[in-house]
Structures are given as C-alpha cells and as structure tokens.
mmCIF file of the N, C-alpha and C atoms, coordinates in Angstrom:
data_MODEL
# 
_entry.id   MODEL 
# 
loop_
_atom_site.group_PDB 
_atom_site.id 
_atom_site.type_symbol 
_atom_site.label_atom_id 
_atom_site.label_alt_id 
_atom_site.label_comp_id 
_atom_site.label_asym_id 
_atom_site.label_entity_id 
_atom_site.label_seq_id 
_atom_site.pdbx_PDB_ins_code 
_atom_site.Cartn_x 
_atom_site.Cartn_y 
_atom_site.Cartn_z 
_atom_site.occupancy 
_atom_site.B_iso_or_equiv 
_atom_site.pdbx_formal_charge 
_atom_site.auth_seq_id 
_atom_site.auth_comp_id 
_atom_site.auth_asym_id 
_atom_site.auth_atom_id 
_atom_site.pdbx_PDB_model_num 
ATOM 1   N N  . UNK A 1 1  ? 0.675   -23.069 20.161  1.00 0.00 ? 1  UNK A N  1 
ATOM 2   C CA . UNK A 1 1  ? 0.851   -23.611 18.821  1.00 0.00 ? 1  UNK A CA 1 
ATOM 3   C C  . UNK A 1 1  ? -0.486  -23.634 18.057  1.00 0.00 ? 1  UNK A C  1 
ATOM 4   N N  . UNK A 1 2  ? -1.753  -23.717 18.736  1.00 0.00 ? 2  UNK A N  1 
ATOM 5   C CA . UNK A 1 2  ? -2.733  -23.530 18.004  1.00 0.00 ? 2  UNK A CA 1 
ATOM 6   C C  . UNK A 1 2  ? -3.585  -22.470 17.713  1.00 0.00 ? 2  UNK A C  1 
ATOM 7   N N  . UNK A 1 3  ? -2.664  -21.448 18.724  1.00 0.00 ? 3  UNK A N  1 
ATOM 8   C CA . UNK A 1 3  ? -3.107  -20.349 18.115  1.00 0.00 ? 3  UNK A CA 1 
ATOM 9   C C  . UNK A 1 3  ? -2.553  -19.534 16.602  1.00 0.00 ? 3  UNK A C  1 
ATOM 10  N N  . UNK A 1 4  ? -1.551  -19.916 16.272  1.00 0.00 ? 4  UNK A N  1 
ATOM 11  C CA . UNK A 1 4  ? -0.464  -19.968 15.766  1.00 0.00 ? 4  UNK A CA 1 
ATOM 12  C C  . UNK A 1 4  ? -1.236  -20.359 14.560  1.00 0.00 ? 4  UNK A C  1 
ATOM 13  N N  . UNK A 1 5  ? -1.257  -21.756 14.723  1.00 0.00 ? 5  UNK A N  1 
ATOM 14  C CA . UNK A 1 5  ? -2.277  -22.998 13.428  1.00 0.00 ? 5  UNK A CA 1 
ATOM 15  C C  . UNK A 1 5  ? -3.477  -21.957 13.357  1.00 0.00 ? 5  UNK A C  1 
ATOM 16  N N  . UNK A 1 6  ? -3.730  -21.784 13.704  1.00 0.00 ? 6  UNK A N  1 
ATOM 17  C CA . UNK A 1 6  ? -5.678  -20.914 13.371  1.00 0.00 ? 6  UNK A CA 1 
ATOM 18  C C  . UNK A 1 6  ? -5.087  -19.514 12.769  1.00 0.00 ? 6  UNK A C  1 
ATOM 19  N N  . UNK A 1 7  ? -4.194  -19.050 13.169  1.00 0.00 ? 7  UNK A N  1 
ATOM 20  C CA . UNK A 1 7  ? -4.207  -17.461 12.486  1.00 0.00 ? 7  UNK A CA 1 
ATOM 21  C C  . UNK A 1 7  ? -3.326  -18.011 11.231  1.00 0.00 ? 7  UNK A C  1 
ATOM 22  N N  . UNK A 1 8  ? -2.598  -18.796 10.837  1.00 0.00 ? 8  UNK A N  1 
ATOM 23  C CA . UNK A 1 8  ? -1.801  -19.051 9.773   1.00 0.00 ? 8  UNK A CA 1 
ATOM 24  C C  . UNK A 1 8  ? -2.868  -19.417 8.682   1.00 0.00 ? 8  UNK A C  1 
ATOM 25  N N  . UNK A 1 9  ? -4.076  -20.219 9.061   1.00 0.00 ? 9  UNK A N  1 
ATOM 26  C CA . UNK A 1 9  ? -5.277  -20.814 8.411   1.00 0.00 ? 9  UNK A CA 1 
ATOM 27  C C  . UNK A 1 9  ? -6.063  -19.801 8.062   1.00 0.00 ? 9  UNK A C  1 
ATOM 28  N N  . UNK A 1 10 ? -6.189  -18.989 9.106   1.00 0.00 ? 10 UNK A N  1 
ATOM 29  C CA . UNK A 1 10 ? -6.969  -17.618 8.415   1.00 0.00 ? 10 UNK A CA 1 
ATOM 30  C C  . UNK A 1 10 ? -7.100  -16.850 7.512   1.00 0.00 ? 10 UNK A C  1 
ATOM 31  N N  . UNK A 1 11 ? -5.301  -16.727 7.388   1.00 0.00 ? 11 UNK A N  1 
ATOM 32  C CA . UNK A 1 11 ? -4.456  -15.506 6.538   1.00 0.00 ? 11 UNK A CA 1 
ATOM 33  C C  . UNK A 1 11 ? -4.552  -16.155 5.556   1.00 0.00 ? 11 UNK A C  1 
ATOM 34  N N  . UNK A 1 12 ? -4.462  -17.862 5.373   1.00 0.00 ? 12 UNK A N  1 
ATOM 35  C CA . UNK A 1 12 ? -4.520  -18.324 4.037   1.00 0.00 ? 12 UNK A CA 1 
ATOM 36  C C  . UNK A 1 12 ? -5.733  -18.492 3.538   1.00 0.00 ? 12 UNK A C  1 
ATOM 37  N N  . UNK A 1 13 ? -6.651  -18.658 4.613   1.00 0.00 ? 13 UNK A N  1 
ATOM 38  C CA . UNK A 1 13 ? -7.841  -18.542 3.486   1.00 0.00 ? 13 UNK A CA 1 
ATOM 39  C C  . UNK A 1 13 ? -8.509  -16.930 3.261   1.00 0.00 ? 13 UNK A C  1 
ATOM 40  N N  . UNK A 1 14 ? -8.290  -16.099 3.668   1.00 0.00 ? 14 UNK A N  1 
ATOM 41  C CA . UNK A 1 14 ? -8.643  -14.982 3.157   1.00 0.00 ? 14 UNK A CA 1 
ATOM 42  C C  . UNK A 1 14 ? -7.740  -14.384 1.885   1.00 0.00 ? 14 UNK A C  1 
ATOM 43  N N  . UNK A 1 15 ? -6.492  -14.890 1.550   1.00 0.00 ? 15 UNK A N  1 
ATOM 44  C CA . UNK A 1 15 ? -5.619  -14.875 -0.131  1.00 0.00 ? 15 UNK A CA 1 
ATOM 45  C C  . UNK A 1 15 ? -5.972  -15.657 -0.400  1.00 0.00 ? 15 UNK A C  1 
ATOM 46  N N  . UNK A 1 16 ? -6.961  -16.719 -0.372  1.00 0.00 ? 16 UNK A N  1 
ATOM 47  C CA . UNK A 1 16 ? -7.581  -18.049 -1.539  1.00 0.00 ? 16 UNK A CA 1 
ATOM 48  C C  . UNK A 1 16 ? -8.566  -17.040 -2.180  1.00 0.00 ? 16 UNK A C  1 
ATOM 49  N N  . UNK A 1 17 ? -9.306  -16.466 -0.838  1.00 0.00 ? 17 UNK A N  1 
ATOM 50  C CA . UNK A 1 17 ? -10.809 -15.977 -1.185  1.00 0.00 ? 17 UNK A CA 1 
ATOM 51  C C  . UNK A 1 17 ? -10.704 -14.420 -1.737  1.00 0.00 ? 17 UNK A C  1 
ATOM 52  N N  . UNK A 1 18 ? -10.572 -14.069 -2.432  1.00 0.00 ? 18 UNK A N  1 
ATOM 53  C CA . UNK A 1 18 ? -10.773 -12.994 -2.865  1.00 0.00 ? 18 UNK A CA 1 
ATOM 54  C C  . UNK A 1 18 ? -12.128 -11.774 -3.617  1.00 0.00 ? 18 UNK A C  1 
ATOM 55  N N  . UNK A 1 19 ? -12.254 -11.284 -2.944  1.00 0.00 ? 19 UNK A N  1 
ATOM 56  C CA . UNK A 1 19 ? -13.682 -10.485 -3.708  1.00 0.00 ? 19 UNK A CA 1 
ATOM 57  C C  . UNK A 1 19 ? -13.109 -9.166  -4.029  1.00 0.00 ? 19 UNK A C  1 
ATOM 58  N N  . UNK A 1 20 ? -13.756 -8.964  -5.491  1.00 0.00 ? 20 UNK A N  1 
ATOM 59  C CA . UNK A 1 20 ? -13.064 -8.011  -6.490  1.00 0.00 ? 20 UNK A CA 1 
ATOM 60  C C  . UNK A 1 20 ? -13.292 -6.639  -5.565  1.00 0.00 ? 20 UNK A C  1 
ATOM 61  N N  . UNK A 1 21 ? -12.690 -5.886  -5.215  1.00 0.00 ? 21 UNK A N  1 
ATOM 62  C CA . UNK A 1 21 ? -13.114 -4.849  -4.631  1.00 0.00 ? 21 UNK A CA 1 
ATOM 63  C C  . UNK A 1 21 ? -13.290 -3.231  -5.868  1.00 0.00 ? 21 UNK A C  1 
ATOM 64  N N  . UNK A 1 22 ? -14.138 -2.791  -5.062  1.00 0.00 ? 22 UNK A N  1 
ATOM 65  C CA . UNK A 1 22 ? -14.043 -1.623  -6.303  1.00 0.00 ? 22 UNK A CA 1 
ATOM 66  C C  . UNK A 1 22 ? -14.039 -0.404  -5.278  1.00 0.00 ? 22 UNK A C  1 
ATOM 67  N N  . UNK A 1 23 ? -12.952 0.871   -5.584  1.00 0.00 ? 23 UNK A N  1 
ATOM 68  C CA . UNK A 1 23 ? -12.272 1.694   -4.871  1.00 0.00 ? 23 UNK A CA 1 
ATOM 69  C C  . UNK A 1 23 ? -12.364 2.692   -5.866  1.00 0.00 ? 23 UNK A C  1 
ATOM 70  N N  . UNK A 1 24 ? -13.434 2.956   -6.250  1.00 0.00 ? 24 UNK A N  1 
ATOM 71  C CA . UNK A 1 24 ? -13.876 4.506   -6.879  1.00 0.00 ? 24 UNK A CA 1 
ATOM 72  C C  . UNK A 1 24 ? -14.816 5.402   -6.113  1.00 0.00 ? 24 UNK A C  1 
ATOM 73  N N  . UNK A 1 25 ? -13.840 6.258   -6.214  1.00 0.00 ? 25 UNK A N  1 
ATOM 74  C CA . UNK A 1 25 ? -15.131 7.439   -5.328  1.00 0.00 ? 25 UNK A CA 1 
ATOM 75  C C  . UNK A 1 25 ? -16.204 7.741   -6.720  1.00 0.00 ? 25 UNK A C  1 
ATOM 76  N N  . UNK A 1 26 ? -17.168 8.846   -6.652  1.00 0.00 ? 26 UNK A N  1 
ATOM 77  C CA . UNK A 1 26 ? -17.805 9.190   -7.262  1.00 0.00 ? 26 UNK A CA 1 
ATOM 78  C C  . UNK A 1 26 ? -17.293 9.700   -8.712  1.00 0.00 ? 26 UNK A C  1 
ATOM 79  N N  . UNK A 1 27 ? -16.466 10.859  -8.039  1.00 0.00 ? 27 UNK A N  1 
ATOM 80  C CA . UNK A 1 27 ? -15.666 11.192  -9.500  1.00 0.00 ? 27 UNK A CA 1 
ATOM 81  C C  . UNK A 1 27 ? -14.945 10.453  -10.208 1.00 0.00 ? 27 UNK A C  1 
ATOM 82  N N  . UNK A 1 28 ? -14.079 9.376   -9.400  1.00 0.00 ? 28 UNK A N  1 
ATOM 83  C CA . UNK A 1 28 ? -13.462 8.400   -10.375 1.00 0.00 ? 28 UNK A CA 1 
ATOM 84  C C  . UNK A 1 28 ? -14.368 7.569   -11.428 1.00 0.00 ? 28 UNK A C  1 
ATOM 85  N N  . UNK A 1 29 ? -15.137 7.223   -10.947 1.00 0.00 ? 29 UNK A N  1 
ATOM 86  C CA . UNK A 1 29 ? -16.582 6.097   -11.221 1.00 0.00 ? 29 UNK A CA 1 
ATOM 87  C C  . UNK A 1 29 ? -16.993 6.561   -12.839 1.00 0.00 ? 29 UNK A C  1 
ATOM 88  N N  . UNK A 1 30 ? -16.863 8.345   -12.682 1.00 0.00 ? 30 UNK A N  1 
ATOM 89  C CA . UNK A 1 30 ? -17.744 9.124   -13.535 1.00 0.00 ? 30 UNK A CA 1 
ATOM 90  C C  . UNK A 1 30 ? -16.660 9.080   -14.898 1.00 0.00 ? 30 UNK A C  1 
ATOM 91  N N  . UNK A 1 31 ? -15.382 9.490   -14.026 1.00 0.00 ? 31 UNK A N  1 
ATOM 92  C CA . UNK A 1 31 ? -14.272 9.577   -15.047 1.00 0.00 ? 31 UNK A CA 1 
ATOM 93  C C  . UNK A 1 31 ? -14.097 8.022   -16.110 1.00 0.00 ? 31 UNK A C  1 
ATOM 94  N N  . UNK A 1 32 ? -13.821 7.049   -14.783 1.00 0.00 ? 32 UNK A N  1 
ATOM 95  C CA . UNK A 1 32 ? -14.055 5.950   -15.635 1.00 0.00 ? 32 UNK A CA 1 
ATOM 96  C C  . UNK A 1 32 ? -14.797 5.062   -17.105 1.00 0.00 ? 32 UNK A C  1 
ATOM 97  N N  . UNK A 1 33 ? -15.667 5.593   -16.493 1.00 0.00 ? 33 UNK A N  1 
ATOM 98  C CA . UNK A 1 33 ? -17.261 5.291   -17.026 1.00 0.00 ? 33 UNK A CA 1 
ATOM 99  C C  . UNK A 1 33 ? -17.308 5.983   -18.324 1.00 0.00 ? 33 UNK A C  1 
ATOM 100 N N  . UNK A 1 34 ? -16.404 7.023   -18.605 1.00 0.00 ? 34 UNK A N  1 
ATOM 101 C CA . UNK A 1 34 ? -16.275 7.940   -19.818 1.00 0.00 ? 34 UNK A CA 1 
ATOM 102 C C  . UNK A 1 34 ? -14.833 7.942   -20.672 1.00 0.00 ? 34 UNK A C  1 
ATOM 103 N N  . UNK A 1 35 ? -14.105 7.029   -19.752 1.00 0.00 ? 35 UNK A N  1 
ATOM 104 C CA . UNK A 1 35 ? -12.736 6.822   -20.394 1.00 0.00 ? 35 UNK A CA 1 
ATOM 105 C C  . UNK A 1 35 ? -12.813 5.329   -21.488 1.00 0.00 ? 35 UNK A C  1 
ATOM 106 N N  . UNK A 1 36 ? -13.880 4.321   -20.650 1.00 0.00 ? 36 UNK A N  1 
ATOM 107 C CA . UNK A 1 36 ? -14.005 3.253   -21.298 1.00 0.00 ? 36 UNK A CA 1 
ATOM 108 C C  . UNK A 1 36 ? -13.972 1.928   -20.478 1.00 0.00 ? 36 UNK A C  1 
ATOM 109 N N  . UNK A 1 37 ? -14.502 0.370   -21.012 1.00 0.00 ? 37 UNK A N  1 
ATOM 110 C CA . UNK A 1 37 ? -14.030 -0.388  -19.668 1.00 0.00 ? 37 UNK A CA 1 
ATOM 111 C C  . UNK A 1 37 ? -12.465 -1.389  -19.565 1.00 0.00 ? 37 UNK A C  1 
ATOM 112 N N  . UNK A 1 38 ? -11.629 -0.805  -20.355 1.00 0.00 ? 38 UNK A N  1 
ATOM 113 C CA . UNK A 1 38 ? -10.201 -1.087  -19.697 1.00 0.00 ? 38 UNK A CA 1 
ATOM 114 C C  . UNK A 1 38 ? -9.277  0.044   -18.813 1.00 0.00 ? 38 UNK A C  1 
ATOM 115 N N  . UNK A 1 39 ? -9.910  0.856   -19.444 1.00 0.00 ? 39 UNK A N  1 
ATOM 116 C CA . UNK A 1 39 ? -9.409  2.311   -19.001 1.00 0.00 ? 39 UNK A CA 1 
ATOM 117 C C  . UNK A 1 39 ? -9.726  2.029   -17.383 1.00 0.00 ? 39 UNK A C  1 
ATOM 118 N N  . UNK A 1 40 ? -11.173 2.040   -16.934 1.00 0.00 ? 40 UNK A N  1 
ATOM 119 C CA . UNK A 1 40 ? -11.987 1.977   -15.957 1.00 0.00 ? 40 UNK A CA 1 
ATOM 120 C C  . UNK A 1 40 ? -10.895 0.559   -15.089 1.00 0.00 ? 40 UNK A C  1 
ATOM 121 N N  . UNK A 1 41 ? -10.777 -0.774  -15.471 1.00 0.00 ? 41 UNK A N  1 
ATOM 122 C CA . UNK A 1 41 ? -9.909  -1.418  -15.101 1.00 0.00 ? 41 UNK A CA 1 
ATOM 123 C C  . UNK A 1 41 ? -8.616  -1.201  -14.122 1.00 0.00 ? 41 UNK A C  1 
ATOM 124 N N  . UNK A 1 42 ? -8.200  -0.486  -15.188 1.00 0.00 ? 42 UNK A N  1 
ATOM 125 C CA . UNK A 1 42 ? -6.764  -0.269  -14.818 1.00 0.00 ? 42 UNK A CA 1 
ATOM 126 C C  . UNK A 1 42 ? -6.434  1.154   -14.032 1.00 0.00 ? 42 UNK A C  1 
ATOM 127 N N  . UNK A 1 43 ? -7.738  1.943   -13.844 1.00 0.00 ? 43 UNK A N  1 
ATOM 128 C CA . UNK A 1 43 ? -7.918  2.986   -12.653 1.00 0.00 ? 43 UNK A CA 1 
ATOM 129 C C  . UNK A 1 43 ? -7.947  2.606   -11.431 1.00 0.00 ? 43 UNK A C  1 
ATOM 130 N N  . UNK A 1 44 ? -9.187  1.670   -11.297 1.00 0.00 ? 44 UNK A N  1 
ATOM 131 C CA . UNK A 1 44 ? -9.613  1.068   -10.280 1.00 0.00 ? 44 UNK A CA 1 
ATOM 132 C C  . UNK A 1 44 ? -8.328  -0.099  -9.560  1.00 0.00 ? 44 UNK A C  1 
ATOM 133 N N  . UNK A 1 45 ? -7.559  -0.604  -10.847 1.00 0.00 ? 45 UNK A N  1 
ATOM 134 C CA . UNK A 1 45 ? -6.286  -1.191  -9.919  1.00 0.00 ? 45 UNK A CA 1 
ATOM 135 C C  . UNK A 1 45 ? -5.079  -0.150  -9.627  1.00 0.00 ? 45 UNK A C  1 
ATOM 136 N N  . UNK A 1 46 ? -5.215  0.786   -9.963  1.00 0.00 ? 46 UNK A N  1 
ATOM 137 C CA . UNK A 1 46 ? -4.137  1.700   -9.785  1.00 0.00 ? 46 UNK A CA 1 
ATOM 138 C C  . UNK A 1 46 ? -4.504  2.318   -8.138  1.00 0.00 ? 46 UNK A C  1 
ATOM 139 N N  . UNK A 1 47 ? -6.099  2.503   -7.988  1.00 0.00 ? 47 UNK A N  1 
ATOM 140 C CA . UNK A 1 47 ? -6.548  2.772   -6.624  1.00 0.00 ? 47 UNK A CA 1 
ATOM 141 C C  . UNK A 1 47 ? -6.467  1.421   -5.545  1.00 0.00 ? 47 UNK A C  1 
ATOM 142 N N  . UNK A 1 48 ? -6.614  0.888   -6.200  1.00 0.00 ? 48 UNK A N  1 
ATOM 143 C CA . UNK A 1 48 ? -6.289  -0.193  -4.777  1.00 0.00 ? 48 UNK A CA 1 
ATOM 144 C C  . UNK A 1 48 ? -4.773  -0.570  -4.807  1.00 0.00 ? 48 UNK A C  1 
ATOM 145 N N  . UNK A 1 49 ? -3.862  -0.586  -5.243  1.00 0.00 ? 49 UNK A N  1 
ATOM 146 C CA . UNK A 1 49 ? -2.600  -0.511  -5.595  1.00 0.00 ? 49 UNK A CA 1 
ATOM 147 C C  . UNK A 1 49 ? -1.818  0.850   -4.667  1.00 0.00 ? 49 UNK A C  1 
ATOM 148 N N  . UNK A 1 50 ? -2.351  2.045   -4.554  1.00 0.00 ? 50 UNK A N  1 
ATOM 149 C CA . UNK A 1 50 ? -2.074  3.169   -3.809  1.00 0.00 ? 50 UNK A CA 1 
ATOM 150 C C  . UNK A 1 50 ? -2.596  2.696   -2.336  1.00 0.00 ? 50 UNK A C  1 
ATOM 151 N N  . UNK A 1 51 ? -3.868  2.200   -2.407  1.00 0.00 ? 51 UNK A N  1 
ATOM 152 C CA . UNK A 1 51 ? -4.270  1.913   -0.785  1.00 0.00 ? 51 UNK A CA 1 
ATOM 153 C C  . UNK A 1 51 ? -3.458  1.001   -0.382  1.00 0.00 ? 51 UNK A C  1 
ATOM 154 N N  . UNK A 1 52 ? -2.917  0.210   -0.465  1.00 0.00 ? 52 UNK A N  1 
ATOM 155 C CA . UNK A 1 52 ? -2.408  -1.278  -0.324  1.00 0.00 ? 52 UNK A CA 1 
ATOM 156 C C  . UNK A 1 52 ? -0.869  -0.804  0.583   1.00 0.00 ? 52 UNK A C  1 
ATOM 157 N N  . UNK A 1 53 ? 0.046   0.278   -0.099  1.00 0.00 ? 53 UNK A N  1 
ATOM 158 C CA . UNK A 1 53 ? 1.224   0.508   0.524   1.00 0.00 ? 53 UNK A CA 1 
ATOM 159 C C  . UNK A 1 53 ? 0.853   1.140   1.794   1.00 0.00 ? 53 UNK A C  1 
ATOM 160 N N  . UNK A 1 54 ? 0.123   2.151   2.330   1.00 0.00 ? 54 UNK A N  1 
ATOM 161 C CA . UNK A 1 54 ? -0.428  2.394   3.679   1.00 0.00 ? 54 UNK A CA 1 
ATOM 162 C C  . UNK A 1 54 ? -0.688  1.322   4.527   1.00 0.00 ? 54 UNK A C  1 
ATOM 163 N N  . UNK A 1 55 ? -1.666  0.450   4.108   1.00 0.00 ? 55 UNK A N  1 
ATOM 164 C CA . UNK A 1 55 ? -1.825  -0.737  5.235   1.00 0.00 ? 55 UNK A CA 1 
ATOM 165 C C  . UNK A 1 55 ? -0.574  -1.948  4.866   1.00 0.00 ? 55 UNK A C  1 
ATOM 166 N N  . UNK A 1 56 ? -0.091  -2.018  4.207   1.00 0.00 ? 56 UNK A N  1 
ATOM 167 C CA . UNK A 1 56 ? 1.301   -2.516  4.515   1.00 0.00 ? 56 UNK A CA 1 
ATOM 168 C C  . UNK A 1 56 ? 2.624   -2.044  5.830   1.00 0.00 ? 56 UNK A C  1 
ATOM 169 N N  . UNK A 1 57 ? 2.540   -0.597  5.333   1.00 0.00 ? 57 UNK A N  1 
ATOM 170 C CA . UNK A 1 57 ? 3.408   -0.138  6.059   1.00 0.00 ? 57 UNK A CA 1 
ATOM 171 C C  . UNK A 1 57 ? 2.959   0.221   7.739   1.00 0.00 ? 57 UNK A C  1 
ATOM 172 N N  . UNK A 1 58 ? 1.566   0.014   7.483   1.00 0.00 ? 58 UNK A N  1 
ATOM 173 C CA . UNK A 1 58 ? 1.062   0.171   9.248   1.00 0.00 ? 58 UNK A CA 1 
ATOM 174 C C  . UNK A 1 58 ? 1.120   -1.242  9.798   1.00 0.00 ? 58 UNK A C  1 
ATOM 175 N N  . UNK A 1 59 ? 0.722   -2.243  8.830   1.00 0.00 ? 59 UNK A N  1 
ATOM 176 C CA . UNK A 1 59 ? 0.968   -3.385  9.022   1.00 0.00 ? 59 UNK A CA 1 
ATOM 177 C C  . UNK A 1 59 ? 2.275   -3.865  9.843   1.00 0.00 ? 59 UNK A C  1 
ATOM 178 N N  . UNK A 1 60 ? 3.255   -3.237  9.258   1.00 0.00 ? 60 UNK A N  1 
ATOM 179 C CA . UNK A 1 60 ? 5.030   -4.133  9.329   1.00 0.00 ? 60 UNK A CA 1 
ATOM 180 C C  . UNK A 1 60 ? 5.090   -3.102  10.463  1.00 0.00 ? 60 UNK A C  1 
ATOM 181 N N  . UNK A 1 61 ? 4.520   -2.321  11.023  1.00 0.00 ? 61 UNK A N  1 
ATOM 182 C CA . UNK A 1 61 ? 4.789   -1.437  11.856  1.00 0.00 ? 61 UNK A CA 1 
ATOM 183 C C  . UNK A 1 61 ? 3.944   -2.034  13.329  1.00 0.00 ? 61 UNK A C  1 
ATOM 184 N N  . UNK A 1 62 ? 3.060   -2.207  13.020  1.00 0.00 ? 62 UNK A N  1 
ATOM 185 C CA . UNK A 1 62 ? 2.362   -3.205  13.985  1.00 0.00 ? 62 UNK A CA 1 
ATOM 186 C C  . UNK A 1 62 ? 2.936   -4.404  14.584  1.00 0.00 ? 62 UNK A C  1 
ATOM 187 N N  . UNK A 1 63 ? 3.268   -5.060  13.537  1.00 0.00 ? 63 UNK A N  1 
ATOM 188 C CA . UNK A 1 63 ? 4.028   -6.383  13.732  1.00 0.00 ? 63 UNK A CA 1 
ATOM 189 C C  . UNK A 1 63 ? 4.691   -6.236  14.678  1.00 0.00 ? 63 UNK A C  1 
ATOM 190 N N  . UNK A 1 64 ? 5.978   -5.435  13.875  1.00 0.00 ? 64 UNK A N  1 
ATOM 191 C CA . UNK A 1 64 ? 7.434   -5.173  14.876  1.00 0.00 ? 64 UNK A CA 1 
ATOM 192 C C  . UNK A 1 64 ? 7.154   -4.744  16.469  1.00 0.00 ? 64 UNK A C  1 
ATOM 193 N N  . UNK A 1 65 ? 6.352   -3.772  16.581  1.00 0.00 ? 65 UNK A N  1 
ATOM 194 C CA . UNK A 1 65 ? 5.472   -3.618  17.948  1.00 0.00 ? 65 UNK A CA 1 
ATOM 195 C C  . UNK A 1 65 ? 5.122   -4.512  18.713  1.00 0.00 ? 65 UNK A C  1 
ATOM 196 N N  . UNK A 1 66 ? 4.706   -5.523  17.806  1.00 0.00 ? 66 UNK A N  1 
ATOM 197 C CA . UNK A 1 66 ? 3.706   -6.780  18.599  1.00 0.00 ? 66 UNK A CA 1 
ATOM 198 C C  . UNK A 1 66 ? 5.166   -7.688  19.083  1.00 0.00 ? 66 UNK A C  1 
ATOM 199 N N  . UNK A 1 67 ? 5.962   -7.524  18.178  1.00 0.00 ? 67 UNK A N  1 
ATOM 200 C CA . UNK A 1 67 ? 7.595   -8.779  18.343  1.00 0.00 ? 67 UNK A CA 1 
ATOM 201 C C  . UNK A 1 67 ? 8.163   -7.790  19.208  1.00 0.00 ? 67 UNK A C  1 
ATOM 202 N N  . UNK A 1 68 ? 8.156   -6.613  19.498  1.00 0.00 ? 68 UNK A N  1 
ATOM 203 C CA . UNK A 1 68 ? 9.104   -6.469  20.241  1.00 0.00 ? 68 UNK A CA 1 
ATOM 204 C C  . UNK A 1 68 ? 8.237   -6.192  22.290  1.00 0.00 ? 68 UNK A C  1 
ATOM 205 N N  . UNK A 1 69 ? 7.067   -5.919  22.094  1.00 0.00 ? 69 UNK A N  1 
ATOM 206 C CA . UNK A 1 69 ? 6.058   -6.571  23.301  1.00 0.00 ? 69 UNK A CA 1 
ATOM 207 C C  . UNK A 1 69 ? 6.220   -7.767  23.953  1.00 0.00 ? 69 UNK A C  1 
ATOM 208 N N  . UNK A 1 70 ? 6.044   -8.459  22.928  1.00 0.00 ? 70 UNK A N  1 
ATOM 209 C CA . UNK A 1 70 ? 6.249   -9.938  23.005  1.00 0.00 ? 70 UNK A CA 1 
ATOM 210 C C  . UNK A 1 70 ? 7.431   -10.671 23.674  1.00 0.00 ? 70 UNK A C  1 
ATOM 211 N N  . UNK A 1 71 ? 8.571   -9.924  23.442  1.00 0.00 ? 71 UNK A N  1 
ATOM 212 C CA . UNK A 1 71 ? 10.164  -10.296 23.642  1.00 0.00 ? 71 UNK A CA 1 
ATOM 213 C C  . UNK A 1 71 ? 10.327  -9.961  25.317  1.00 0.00 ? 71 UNK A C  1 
ATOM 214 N N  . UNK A 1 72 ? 9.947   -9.075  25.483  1.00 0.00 ? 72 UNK A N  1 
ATOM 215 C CA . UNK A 1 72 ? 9.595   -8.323  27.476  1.00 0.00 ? 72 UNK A CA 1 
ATOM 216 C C  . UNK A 1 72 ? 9.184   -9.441  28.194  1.00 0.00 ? 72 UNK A C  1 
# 
C-alpha cells in the first residue's frame, strides 16, 4: 500500500510541476523564428502534441503487460 501511496504522489506531483518544454529541431526553430511568435507557439505545441500519442500508447501497452505479469 505504500508503494502504491509514493507512486500515486509522484505522478501527481510531476502534473502540478510542469516545465515548458521546447521540441524544435533546428529547422523548426528557424522556420518558427520567421513565421512569428504565435505562429512559433502553436508549432512547438503541435510538436509536443505528436510526441505525446507514442508515449501514451507505449505507455497503456506497458501497463497492460505489467497487469497482466502481475495477475500469474
């Protein structure tokens, strides 16, 4: 149960804490930087927005792995 309590505490404080991440390669950066800074905005969330469904889906894939290990 307290392992349980500590990883539930974790997960919530790492969605309290958030640090802006920035997910431009070079060329995006350049493109950005010449489109304007909302333009640049709403690139940079469109790239972390694309990364996000990959580690989701390896995520829920993990999980189910770990629940069905677990069940044995």
């Amino acid at each position: 149960m307290r392992n349980y309590l500590q990883i539930v505490s974790l997960l919530l404080v790492s969605f309290l804490i958030q640090i802006p991440g920035f997910a431009q390669c070079s060329i995006c950066t350049k493109t950005a930087s010449q489109l304007g800074e909302d333009a640049a905005r709403g690139l940079n969330g469109g790239i972390l927005y694309l990364v996000a469904a990959p580690f989701l889906i390896v995520g829920y894939i993990g999980y189910k792995w770990w629940q069905s290990n677990r069940q044995d």
